[in-house]
N, CA, C, O and CB atoms as a CASP TS submission, in Angstrom:
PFRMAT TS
TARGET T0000
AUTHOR 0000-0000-0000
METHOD Language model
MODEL 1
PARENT N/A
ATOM      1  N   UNK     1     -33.455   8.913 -13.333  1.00  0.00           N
ATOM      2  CA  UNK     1     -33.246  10.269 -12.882  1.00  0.00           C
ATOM      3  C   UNK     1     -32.107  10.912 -13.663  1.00  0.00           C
ATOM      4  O   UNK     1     -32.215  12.034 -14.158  1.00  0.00           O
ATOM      5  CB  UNK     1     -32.956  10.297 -11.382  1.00  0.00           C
ATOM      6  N   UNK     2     -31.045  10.183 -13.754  1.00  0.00           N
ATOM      7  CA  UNK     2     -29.771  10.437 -14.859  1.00  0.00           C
ATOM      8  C   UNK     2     -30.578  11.025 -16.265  1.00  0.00           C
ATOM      9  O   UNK     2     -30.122  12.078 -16.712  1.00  0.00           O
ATOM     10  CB  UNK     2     -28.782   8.698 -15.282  1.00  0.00           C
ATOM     11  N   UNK     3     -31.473  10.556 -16.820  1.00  0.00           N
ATOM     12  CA  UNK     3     -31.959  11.141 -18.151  1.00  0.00           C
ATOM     13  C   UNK     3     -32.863  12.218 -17.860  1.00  0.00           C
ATOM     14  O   UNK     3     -33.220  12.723 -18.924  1.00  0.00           O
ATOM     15  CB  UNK     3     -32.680  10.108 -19.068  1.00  0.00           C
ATOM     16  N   UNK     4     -33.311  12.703 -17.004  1.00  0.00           N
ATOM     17  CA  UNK     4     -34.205  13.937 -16.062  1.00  0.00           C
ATOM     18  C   UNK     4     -32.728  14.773 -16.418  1.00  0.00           C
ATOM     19  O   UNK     4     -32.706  15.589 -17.340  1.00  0.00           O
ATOM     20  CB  UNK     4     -34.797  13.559 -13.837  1.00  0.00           C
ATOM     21  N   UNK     5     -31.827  14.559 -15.808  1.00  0.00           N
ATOM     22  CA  UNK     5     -30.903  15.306 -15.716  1.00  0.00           C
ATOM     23  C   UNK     5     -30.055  15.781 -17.097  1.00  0.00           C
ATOM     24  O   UNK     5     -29.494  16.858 -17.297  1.00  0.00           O
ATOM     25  CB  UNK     5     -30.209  14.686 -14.804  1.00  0.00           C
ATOM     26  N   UNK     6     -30.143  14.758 -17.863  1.00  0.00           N
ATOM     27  CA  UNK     6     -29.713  15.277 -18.779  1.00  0.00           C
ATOM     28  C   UNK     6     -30.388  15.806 -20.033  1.00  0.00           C
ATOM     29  O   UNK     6     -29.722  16.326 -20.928  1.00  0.00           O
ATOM     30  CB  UNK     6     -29.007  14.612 -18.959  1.00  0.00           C
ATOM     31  N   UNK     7     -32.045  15.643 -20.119  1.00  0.00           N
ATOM     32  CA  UNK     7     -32.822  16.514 -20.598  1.00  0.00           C
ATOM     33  C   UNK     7     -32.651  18.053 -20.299  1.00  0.00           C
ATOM     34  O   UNK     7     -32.531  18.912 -21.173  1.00  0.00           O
ATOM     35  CB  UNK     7     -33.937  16.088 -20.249  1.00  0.00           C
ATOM     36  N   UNK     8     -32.657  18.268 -18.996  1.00  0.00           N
ATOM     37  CA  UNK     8     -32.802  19.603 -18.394  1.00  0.00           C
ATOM     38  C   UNK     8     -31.339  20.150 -18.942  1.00  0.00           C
ATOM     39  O   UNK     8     -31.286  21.353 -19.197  1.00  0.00           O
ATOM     40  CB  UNK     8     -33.058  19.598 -16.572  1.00  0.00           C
ATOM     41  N   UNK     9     -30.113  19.332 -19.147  1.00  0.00           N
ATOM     42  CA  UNK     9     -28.858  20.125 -19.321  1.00  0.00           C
ATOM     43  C   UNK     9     -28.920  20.375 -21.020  1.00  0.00           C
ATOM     44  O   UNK     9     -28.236  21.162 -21.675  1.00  0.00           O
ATOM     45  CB  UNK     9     -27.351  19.190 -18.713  1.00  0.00           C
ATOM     46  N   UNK    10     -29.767  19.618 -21.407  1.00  0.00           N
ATOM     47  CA  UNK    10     -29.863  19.586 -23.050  1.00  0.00           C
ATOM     48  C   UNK    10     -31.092  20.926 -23.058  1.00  0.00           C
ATOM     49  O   UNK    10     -30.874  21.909 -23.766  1.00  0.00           O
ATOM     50  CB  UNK    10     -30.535  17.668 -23.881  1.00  0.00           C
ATOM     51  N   UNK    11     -32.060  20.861 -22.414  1.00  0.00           N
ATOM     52  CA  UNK    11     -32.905  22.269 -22.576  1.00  0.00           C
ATOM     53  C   UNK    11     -32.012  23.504 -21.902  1.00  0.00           C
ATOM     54  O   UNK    11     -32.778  24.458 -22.045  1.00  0.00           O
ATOM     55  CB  UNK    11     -34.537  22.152 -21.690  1.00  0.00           C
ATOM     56  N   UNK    12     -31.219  23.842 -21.468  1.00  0.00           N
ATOM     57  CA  UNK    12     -30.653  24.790 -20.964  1.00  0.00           C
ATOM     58  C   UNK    12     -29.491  24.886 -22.147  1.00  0.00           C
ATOM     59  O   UNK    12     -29.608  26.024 -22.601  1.00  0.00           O
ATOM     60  CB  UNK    12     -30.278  24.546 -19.428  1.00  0.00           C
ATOM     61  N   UNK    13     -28.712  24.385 -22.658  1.00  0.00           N
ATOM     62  CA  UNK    13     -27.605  24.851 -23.677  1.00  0.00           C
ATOM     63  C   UNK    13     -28.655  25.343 -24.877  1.00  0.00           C
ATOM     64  O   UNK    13     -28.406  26.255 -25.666  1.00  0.00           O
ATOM     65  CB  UNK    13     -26.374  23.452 -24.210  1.00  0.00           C
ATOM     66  N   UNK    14     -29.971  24.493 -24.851  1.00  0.00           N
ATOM     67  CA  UNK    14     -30.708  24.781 -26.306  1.00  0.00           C
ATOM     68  C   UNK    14     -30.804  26.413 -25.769  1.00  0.00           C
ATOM     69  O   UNK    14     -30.284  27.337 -26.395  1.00  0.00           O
ATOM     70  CB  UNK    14     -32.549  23.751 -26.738  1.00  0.00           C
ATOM     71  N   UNK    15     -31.473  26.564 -24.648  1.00  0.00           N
ATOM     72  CA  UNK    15     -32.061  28.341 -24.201  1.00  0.00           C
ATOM     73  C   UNK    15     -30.930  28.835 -24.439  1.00  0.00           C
ATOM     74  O   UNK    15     -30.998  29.730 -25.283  1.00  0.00           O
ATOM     75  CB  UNK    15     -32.630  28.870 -22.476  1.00  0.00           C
ATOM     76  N   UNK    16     -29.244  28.504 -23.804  1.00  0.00           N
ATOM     77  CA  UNK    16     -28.585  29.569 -23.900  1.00  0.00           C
ATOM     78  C   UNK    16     -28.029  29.982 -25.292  1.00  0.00           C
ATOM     79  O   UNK    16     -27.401  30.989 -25.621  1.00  0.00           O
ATOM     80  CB  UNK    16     -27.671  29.447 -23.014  1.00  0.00           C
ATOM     81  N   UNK    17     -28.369  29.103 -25.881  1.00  0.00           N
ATOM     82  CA  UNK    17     -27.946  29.309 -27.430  1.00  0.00           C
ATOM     83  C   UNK    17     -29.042  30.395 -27.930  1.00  0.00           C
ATOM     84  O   UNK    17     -28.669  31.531 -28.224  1.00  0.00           O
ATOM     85  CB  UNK    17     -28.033  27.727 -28.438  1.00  0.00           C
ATOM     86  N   UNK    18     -30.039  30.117 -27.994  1.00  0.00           N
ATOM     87  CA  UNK    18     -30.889  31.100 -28.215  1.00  0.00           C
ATOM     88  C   UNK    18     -31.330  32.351 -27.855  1.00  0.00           C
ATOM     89  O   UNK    18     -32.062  33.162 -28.422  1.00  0.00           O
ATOM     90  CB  UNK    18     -31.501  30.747 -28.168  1.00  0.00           C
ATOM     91  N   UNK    19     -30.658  32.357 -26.647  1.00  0.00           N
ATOM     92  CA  UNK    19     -31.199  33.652 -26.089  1.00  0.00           C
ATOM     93  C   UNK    19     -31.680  33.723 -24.585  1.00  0.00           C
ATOM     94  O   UNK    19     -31.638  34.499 -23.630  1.00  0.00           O
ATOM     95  CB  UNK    19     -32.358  34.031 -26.926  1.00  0.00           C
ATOM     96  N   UNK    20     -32.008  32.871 -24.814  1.00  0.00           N
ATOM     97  CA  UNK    20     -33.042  33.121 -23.391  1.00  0.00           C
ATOM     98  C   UNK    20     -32.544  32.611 -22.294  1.00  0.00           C
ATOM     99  O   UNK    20     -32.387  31.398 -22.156  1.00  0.00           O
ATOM    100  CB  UNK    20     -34.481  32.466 -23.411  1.00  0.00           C
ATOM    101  N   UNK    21     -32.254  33.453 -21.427  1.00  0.00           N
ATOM    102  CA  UNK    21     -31.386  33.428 -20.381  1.00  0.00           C
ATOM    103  C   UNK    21     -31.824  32.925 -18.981  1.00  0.00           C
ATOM    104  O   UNK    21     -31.191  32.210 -18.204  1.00  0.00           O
ATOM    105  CB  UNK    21     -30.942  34.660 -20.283  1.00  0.00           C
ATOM    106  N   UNK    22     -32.868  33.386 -18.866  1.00  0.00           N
ATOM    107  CA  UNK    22     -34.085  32.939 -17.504  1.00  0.00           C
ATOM    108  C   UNK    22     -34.419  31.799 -17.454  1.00  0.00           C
ATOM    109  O   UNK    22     -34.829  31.389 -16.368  1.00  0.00           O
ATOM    110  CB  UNK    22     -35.487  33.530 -17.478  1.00  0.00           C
ATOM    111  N   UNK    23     -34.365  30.895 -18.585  1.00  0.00           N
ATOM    112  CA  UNK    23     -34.908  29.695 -19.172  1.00  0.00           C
ATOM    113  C   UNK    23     -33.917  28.962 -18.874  1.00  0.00           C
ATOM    114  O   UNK    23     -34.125  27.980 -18.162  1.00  0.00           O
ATOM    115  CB  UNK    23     -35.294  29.654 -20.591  1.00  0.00           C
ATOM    116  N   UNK    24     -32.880  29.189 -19.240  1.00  0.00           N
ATOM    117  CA  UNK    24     -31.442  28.596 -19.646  1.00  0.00           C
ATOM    118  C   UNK    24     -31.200  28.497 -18.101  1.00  0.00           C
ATOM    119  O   UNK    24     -31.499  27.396 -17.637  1.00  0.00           O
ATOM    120  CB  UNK    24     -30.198  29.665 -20.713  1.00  0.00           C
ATOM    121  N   UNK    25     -30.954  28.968 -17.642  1.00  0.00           N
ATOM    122  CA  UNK    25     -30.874  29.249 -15.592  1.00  0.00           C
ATOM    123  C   UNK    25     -31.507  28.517 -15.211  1.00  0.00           C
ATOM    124  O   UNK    25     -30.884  27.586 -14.701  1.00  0.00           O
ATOM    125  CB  UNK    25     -31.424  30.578 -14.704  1.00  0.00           C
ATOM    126  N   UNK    26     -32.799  28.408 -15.174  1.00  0.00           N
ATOM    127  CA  UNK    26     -33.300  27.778 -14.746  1.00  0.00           C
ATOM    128  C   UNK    26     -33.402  25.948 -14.824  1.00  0.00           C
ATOM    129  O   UNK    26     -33.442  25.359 -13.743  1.00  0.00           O
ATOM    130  CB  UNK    26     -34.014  28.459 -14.957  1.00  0.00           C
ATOM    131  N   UNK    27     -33.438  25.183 -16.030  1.00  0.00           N
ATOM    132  CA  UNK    27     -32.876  24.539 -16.434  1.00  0.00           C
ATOM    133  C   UNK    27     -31.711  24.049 -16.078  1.00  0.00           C
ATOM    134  O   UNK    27     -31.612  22.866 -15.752  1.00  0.00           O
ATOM    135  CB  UNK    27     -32.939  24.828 -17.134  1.00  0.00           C
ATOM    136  N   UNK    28     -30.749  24.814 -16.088  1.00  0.00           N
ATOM    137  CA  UNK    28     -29.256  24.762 -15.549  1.00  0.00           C
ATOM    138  C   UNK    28     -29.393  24.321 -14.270  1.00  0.00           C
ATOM    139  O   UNK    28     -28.771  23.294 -13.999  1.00  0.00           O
ATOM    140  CB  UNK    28     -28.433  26.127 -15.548  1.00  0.00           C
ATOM    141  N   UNK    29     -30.158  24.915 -13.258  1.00  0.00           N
ATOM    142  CA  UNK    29     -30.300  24.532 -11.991  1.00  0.00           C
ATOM    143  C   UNK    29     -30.925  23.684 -11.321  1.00  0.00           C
ATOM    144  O   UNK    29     -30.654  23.236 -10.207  1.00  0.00           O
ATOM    145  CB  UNK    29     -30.519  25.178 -11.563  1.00  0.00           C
ATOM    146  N   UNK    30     -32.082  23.371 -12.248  1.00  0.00           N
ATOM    147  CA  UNK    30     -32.790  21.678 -11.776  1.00  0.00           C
ATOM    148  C   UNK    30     -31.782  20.652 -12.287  1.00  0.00           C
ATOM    149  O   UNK    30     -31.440  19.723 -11.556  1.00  0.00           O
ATOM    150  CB  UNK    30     -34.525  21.203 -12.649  1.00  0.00           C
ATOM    151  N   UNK    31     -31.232  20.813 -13.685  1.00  0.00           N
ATOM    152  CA  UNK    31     -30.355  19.124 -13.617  1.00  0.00           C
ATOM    153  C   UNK    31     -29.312  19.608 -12.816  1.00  0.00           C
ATOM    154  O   UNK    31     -28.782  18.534 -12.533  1.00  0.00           O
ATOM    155  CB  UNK    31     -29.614  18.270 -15.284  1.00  0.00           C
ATOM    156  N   UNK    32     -28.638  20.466 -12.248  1.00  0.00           N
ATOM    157  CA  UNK    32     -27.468  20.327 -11.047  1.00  0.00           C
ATOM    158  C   UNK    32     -28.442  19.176 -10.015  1.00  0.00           C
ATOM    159  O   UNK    32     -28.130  18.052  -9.622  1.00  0.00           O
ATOM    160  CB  UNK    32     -26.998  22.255 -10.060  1.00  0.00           C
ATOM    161  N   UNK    33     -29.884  20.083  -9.752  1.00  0.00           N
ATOM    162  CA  UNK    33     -30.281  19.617  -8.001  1.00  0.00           C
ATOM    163  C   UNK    33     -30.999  18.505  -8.484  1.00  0.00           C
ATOM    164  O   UNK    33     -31.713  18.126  -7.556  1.00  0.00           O
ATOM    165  CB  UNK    33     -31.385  20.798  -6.808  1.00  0.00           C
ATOM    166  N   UNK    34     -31.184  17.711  -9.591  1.00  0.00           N
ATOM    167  CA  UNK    34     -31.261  16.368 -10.179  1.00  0.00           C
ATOM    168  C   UNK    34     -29.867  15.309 -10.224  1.00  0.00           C
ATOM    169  O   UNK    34     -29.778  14.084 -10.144  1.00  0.00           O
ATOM    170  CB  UNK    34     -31.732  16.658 -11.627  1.00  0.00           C
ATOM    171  N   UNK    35     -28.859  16.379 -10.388  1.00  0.00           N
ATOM    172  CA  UNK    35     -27.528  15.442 -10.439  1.00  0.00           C
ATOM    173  C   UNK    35     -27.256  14.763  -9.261  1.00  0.00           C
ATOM    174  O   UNK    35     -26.811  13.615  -9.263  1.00  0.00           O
ATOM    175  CB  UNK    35     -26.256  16.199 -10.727  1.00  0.00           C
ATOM    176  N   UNK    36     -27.544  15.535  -8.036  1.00  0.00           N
ATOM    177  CA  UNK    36     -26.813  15.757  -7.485  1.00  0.00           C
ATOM    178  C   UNK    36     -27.655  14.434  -6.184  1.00  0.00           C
ATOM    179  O   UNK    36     -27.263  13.808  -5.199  1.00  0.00           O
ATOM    180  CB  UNK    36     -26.537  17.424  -7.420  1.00  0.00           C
ATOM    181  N   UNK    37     -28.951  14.568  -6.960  1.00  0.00           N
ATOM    182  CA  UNK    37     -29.923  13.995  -6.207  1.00  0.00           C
ATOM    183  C   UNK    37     -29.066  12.572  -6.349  1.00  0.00           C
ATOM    184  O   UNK    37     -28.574  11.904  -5.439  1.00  0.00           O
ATOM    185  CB  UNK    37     -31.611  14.144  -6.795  1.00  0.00           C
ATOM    186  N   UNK    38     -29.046  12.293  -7.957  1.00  0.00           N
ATOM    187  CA  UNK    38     -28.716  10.842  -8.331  1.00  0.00           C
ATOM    188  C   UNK    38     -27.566  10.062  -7.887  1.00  0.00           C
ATOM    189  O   UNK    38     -27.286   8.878  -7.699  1.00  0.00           O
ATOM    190  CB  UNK    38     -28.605  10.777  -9.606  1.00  0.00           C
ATOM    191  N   UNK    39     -27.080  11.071  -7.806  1.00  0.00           N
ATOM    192  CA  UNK    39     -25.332  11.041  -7.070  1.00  0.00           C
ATOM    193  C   UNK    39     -25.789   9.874  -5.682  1.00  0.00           C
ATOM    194  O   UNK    39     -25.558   8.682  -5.481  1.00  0.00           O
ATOM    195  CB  UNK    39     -24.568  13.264  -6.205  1.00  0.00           C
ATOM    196  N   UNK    40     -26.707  11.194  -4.750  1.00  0.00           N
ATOM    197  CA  UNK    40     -26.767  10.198  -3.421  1.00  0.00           C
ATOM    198  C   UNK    40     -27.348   9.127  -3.224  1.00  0.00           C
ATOM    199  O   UNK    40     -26.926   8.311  -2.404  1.00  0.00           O
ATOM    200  CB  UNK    40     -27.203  10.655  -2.474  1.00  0.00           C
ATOM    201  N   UNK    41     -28.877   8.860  -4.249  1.00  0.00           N
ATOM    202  CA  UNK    41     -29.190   7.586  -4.314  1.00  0.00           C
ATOM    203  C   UNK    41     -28.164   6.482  -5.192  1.00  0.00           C
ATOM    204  O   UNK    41     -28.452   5.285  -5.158  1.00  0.00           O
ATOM    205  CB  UNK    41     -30.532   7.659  -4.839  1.00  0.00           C
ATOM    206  N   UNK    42     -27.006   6.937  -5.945  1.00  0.00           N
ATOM    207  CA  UNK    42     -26.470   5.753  -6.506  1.00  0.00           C
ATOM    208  C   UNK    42     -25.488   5.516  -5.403  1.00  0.00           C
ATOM    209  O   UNK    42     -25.571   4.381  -4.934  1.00  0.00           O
ATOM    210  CB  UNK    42     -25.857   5.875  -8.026  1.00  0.00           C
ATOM    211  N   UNK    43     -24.615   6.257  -4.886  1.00  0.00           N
ATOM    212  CA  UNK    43     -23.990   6.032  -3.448  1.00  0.00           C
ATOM    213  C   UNK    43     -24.748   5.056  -2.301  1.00  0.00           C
ATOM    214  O   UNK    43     -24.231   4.018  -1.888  1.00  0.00           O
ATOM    215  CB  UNK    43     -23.892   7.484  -2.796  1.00  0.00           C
ATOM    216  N   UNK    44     -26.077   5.565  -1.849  1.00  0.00           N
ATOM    217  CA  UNK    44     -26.692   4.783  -0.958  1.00  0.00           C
ATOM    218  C   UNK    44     -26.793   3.446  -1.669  1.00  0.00           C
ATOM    219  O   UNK    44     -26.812   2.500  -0.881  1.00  0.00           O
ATOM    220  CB  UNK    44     -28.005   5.368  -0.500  1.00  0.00           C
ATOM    221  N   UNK    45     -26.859   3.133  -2.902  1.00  0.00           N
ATOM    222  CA  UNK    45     -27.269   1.824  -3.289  1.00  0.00           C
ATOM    223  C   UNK    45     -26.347   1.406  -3.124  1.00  0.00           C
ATOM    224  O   UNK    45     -26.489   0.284  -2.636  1.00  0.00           O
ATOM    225  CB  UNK    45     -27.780   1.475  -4.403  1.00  0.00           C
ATOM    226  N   UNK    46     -25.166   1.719  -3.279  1.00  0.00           N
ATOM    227  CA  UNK    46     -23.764   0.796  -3.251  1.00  0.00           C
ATOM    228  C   UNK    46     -23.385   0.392  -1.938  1.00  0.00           C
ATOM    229  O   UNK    46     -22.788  -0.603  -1.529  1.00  0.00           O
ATOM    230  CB  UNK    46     -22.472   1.556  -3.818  1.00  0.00           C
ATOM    231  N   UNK    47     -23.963   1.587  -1.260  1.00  0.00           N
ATOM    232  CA  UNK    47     -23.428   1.130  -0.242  1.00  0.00           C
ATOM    233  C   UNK    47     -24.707   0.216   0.728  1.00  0.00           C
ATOM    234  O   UNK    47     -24.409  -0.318   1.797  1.00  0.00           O
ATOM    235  CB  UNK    47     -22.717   2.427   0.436  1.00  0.00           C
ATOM    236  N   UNK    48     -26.000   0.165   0.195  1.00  0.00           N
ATOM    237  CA  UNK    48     -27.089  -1.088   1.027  1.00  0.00           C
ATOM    238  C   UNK    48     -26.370  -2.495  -0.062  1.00  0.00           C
ATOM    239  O   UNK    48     -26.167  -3.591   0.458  1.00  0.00           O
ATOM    240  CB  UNK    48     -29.573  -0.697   0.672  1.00  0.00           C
ATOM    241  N   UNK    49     -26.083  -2.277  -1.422  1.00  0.00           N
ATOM    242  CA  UNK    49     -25.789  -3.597  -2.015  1.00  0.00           C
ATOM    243  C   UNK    49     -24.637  -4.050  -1.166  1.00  0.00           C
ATOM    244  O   UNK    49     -24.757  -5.192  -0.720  1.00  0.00           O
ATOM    245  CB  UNK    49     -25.435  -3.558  -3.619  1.00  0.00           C
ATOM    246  N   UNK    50     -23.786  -3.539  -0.920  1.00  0.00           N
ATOM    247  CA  UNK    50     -22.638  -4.444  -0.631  1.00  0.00           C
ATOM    248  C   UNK    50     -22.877  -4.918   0.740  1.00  0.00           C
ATOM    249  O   UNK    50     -22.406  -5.986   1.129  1.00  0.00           O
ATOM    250  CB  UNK    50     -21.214  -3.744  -0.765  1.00  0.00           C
ATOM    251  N   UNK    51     -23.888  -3.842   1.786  1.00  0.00           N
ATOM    252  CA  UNK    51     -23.774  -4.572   2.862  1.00  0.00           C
ATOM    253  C   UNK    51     -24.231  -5.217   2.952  1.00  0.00           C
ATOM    254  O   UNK    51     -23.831  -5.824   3.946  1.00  0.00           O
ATOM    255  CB  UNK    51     -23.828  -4.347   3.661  1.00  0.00           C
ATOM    256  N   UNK    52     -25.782  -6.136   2.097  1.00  0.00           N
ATOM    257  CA  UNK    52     -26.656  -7.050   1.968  1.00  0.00           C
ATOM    258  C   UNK    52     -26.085  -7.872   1.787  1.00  0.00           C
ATOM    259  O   UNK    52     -26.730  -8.834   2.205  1.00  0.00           O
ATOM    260  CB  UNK    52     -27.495  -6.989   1.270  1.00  0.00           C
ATOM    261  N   UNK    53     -24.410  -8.456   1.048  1.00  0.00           N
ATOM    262  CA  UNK    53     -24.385  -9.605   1.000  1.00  0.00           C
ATOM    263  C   UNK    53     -23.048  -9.972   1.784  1.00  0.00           C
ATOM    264  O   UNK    53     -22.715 -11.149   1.920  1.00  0.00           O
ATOM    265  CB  UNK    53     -24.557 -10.011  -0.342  1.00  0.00           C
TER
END
């Protein structure tokens, strides 16, 4: 999901460089709500790994 996320932040600097602004936004805003996703599943894992053992 980390490389989801950082595709989308790599297609959004490419749009804003170019121009295109709607594109670039948009982009911009799925890898946030991709980041942010990954964030809580790597948290939950740490926290089922440690209590498993």
């Amino acid at each position: 999901m980390l490389r989801w996320t950082i595709t989308f932040i790599i297609l959004a600097l490419i749009a804003g460089v170019l121009g295109f602004g709607g594109i670039a936004a948009g982009a911009a805003s799925i890898a946030k709500i991709l980041f942010f996703i990954f964030i809580v599943l790597f948290i939950l894992s740490l926290i089922r790994g440690r209590g498993g053992k």
